[in-house]
C-alpha positions in Angstrom: 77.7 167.6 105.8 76.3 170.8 105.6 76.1 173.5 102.9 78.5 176.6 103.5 76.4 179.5 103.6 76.8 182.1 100.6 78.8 184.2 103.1 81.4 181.6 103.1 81.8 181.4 99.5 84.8 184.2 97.9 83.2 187.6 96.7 85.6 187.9 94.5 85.1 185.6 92.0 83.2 186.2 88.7 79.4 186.9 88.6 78.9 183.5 86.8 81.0 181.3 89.3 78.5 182.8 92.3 75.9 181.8 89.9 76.8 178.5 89.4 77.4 178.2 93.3 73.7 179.7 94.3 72.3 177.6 91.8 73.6 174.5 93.7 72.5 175.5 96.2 68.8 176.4 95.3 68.5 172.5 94.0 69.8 171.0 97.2 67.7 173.4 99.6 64.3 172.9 96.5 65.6 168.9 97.5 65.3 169.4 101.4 62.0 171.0 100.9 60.5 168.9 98.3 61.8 165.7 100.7 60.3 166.9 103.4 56.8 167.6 102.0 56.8 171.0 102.0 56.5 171.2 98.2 54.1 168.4 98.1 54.4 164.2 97.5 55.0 165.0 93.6 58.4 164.8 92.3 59.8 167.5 89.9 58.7 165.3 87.2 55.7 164.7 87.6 54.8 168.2 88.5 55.9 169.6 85.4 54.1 167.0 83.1 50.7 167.6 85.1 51.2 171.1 85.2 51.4 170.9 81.2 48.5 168.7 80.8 46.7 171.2 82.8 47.6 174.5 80.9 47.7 173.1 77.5 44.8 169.9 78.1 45.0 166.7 76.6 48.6 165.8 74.9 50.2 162.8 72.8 54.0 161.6 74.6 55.4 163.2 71.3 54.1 166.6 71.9 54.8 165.9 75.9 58.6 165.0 75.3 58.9 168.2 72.7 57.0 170.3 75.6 59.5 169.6 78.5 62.5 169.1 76.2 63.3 165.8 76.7 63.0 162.1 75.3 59.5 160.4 74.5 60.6 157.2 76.3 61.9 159.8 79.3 57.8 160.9 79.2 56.6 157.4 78.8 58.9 156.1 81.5 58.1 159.3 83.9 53.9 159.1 83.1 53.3 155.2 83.7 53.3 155.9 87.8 50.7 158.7 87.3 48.8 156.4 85.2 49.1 153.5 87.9 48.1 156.6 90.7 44.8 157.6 88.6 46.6 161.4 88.1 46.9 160.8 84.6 44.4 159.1 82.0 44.4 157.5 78.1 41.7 159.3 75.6 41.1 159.2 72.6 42.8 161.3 69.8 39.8 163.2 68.4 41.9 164.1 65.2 43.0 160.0 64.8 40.5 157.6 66.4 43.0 155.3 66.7 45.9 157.1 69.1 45.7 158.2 72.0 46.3 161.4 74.1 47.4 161.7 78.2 44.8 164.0 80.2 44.9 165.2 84.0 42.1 163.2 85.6 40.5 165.0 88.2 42.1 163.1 90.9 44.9 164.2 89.3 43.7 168.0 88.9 42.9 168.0 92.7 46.6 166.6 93.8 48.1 169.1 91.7 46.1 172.2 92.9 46.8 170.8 96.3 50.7 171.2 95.4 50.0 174.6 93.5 48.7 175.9 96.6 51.4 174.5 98.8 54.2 176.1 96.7 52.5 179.3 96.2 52.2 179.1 100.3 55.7 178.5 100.7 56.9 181.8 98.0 54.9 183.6 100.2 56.5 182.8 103.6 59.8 182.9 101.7 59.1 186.3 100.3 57.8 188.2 103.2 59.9 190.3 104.3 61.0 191.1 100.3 59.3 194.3 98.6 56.6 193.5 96.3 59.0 195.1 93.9 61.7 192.9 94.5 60.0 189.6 94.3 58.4 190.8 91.1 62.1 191.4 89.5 62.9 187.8 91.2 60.3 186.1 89.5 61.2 188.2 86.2 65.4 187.2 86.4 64.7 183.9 87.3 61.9 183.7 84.0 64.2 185.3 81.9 67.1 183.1 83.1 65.0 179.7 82.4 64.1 180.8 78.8 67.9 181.2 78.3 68.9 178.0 79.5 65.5 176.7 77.9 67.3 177.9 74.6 70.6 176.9 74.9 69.3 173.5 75.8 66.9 173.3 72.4 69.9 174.5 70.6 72.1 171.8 71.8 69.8 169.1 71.2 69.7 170.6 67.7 73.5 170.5 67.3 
């Protein structure tokens, strides 16, 4: 079955019901293109925890799960296969000699560059034909729109 274009859908209807709509179907079409390989072998999970453990270094699944605003156990569950693949490693805790913190190996630093570079590659061709001032409001609206839904989500795991 395929997706009805965003033609197809009613014009009329409220700004946040088109919203809600387009979102859909950004995931399915992000879906496609992940599946496919064009946004790389890594699953959305597994990107965004080596992406953290890239930009912020060396992490404990407590600080991990608060990161990404989910579970510990979802962290534990979703690092164990980028242990078992050599992306991820165990150190040591230098505050507590006795825990333990997840770091990006560098097989694991490589494979995630390699998907960096495939993404940023695939914005590009995406974004082409799109003024420069265009895509920058795009990636602003769409930052701006992940920090609310960032903060509703905190604020209803608080409730």
């Amino acid at each position: 079955m395929t997706t009805p274009s965003p033609q197809a859908t009613d014009r009329t209807d409220p700004v946040h019901t088109q919203l809600q709509y387009q979102l859909a179907v950004l995931a399915r079409r992000m879906e496609q293109v992940r599946s496919s390989g064009g946004l790389g072998a890594l699953d959305r999970a597994a990107y965004l925890l080596l992406d953290r453990l890239e930009r912020h270094g060396p992490a404990n699944v407590k600080a991990l799960a608060d990161a990404l605003g989910v579970d510990s156990s979802t962290v534990t569950r979703q690092v164990a296969p980028l242990v078992a693949a050599g992306l991820v490693g165990r150190v040591q805790d230098p505050a507590d000699r006795r825990a333990v913190r997840l770091a990006l190996t560098p097989l694991g630093a490589g494979r995630l560059a390699e998907v960096l570079a495939g993404r940023a590659e695939l914005a590009r061709r995406l974004l082409a034909d799109w003024p420069p001032e265009e895509q920058r409001a795009f990636c602003a609206l769409l930052a701006r729109f992940n920090h609310s839904m960032e903060s509703y989500t905190a604020g209803r795991q608080g409730a």
